[in-house]
C-alpha positions in Angstrom: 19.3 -106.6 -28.2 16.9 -103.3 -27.6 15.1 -102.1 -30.2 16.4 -99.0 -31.4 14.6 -95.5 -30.7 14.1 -93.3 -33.9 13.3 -89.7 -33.9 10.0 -89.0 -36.1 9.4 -85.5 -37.4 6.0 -84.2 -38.2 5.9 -81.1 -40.1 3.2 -79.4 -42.1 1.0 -76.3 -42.0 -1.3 -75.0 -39.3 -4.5 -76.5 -38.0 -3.9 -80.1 -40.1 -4.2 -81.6 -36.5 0.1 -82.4 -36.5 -0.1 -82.1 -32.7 -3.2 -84.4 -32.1 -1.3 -87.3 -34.4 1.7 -86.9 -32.6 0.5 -87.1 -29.4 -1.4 -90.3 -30.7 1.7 -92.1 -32.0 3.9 -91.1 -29.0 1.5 -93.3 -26.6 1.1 -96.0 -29.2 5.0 -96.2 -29.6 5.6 -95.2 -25.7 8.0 -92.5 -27.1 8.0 -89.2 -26.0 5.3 -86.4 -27.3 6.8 -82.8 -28.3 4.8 -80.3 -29.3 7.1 -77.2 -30.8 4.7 -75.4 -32.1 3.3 -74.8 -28.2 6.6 -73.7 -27.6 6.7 -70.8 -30.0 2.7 -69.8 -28.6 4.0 -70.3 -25.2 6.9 -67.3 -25.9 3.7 -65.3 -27.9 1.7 -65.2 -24.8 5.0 -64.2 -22.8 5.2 -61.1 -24.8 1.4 -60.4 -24.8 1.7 -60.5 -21.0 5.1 -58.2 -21.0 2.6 -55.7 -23.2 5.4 -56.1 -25.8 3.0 -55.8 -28.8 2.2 -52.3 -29.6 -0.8 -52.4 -31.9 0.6 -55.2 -34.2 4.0 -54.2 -33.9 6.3 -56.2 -31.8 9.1 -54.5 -29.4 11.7 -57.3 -30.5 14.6 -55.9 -28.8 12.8 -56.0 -25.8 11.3 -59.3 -26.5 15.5 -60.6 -27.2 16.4 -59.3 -24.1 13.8 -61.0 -22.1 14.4 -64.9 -24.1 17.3 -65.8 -21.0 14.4 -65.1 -18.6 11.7 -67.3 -20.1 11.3 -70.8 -19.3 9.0 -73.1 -21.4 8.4 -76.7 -20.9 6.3 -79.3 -20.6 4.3 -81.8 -17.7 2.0 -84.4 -18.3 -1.1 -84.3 -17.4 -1.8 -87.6 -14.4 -5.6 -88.3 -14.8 -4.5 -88.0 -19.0 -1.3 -88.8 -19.8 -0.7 -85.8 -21.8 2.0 -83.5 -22.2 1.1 -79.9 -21.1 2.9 -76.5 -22.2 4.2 -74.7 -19.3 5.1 -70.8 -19.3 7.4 -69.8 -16.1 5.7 -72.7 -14.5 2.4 -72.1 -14.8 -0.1 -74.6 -17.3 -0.8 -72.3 -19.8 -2.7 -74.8 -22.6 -5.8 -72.6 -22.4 -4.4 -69.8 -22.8 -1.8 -70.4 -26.2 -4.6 -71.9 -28.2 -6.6 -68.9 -28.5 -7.0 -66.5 -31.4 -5.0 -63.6 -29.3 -1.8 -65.6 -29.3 -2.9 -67.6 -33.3 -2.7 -64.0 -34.7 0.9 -63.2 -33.4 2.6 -66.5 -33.3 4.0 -66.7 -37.1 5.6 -63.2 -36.8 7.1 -64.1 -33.0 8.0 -67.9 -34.7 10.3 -65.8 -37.7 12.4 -63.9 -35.5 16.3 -65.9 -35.8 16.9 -65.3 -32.0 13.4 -67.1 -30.7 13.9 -70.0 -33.4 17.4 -70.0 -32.4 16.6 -70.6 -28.1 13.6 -72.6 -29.0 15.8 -75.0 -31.5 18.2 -75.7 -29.1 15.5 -76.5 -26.8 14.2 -78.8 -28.8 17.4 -80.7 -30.1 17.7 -81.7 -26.2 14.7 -82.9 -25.6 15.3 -85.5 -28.9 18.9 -85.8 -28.7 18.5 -89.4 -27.6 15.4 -90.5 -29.6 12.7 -92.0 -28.7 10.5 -88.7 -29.4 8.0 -87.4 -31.6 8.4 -83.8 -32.3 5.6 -81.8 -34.5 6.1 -78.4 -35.6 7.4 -76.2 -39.0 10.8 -77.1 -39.1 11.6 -80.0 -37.2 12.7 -82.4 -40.3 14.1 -80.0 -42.1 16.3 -77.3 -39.4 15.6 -79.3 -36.1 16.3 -83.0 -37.0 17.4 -83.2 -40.3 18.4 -86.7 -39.7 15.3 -87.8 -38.0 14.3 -91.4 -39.8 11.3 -90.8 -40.4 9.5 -87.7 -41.3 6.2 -86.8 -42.4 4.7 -83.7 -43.7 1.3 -83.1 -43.3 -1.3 -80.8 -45.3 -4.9 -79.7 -45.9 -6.8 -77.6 -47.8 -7.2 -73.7 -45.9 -10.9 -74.0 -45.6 -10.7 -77.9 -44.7 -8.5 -76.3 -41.4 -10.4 -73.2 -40.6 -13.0 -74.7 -40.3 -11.8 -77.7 -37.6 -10.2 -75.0 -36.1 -13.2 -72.9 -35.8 -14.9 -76.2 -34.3 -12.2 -76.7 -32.2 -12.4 -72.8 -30.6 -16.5 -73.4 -30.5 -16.0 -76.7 -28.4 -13.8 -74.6 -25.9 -16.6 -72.0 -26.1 -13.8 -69.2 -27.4 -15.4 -66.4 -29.7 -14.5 -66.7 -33.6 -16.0 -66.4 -37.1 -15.0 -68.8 -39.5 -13.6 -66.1 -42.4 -11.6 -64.4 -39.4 -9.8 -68.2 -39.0 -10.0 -68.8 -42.5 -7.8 -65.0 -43.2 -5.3 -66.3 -40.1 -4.6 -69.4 -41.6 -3.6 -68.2 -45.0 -1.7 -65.1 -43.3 -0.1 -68.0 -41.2 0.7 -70.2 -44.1 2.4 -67.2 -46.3 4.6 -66.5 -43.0 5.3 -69.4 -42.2 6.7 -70.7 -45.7 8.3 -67.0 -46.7 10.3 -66.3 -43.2 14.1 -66.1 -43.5 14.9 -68.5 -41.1 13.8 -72.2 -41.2 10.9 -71.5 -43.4 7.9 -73.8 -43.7 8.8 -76.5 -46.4 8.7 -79.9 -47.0 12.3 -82.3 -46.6 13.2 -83.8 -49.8 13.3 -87.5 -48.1 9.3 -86.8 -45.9 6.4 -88.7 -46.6 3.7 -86.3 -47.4 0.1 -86.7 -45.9 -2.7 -84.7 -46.8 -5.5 -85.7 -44.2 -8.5 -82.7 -46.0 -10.8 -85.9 -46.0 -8.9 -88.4 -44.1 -10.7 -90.1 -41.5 -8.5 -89.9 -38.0 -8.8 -93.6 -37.9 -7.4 -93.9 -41.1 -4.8 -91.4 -40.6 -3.8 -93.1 -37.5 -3.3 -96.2 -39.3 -1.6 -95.0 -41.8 0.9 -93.2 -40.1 1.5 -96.3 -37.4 2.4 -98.1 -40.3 4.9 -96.2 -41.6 6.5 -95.7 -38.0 6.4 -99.5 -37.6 8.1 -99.9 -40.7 11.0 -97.3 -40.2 11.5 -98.7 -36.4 11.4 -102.2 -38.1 14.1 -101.0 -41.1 16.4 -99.3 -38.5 16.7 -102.4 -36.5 17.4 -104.7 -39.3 20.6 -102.4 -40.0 
C-alpha cells in the first residue's frame, strides 16, 4: 500500500519566512511547493505594469476586467530545484519581492474577485495532495480540510528587520522604519479584509519562529508533518 499524500497548510503573517519553510519541507517530503502569496504579488505587479494604480488608488474595475487575461504560474528552477512565479510567462521573482509591489499587495490580495480567481487556482494545484501551500488563507478558505496546518508568527520588528536584510542582500533600497510601517499596515489588512481574512484555524498548530533558529524550526515542523503523514496512514 502507498503512503497517503496530505495537503499541509502554512499560514501566518508577512515576512515570518512561511515561504522559505515550505519550500524546505516540500523537498524533504518530495511533495509539491506552492507559494500563494507569489500569486497575489504576481497579479500586483500586473496592475503596476497596466498603470492601473493611480497615486494609491487602484482602478479595480479595470483591474476585474483584465483577471481572464492574466496567467500566473509557476516553473522550477533546473540548476535549483525551486519553484519560480511566472507572470504571462515571463520569471518575474525579482520583480514581486520588491517594496513597489509589498506596498500594494494587501489591498490587491482583499479584492473578492482576485481572491476568488486566485483560490480556484490554487484548489487545483492541491486537489490531489501531495502539496504544501503557504499563504493567508490557505487552512482556513483554501483547504479547510488540509491535515495538517500550521500558522506561523513573529514579532513586527523581528520581520522588518529579516526583511530589510533580505532586500539589502538583493541590494534593493529600503529603510528599516519604512518596512517596519508596511508590515503593520500589512498585518491590519490582512486580518480586517472582508473576504478570507488573516486568521488562525481553530484545529492549526501555531509556530512563532521571533527567535527560532531555522534549524530548529525545520525540525520542528518535519516532525509534525511526519507525524500527520504517519497518523493518516494508520487510518
Amino acid at each position: 500500500m502507498t503512503d497517503k499524500k496530505i495537503t499541509i497548510a502554512i499560514d501566518g503573517h508577512s515576512s515570518c519566512g512561511k515561504s522559505t519553510m515550505a519550500k524546505w519541507l516540500a523537498k524533504q517530503l518530495g511533495y509539491i511547493y506552492v507559494d500563494t502569496g507569489a500569486m497575489y504579488r504576481a497579479v500586483t505587479l500586473f496592475a503596476l505594469r497596466k498603470g492601473l494604480f493611480h497615486d494609491d488608488t487602484l482602478d479595480t474595475n479595470a483591474l476585474e476586467s483584465l483577471m481572464p487575461s492574466i496567467a500566473v504560474g509557476f516553473v522550477v528552477q533546473p540548476t535549483t530545484g525551486v519553484p519560480q512565479t511566472t507572470l504571462q510567462g515571463e520569471v518575474v521573482e525579482e520583480y514581486i519581492r520588491g517594496m513597489e509591489v509589498s506596498s500594494k499587495v494587501s489591498q490587491v490580495a482583499a479584492l473578492p474577485f482576485v481572491r476568488r480567481a486566485m483560490t480556484q487556482q490554487q484548489q487545483r494545484m492541491g486537489a490531489d495532495g501531495g502539496v504544501v501551500m503557504d499563504g493567508r488563507d490557505i487552512g482556513t478558505a483554501v483547504f479547510p480540510d488540509a491535515e495538517l496546518k500550521v500558522f506561523v508568527t513573529a514579532s513586527a520588528e523581528v520581520r522588518a528587520q529579516r526583511r530589510y536584510a533580505e532586500l539589502q542582500e538583493r541590494g534593493q533600497a529600503a529603510t528599516y522604519e519604512d518596512i517596519l510601517q508596511n508590515v503593520q499596515e500589512r498585518d491590519y489588512i490582512d486580518s480586517h479584509r472582508d473576504i478570507a481574512p488573516l486568521r488562525q484555524a481553530e484545529d492549526a498548530l501555531l509556530l512563532d519562529n521571533s527567535h527560532l533558529t531555522i534549524e530548529a524550526q525545520n525540525k520542528w515542523l518535519l516532525s509534525q508533518a511526519t507525524q500527520c503523514i504517519e497518523a493518516q496512514n494508520e487510518k
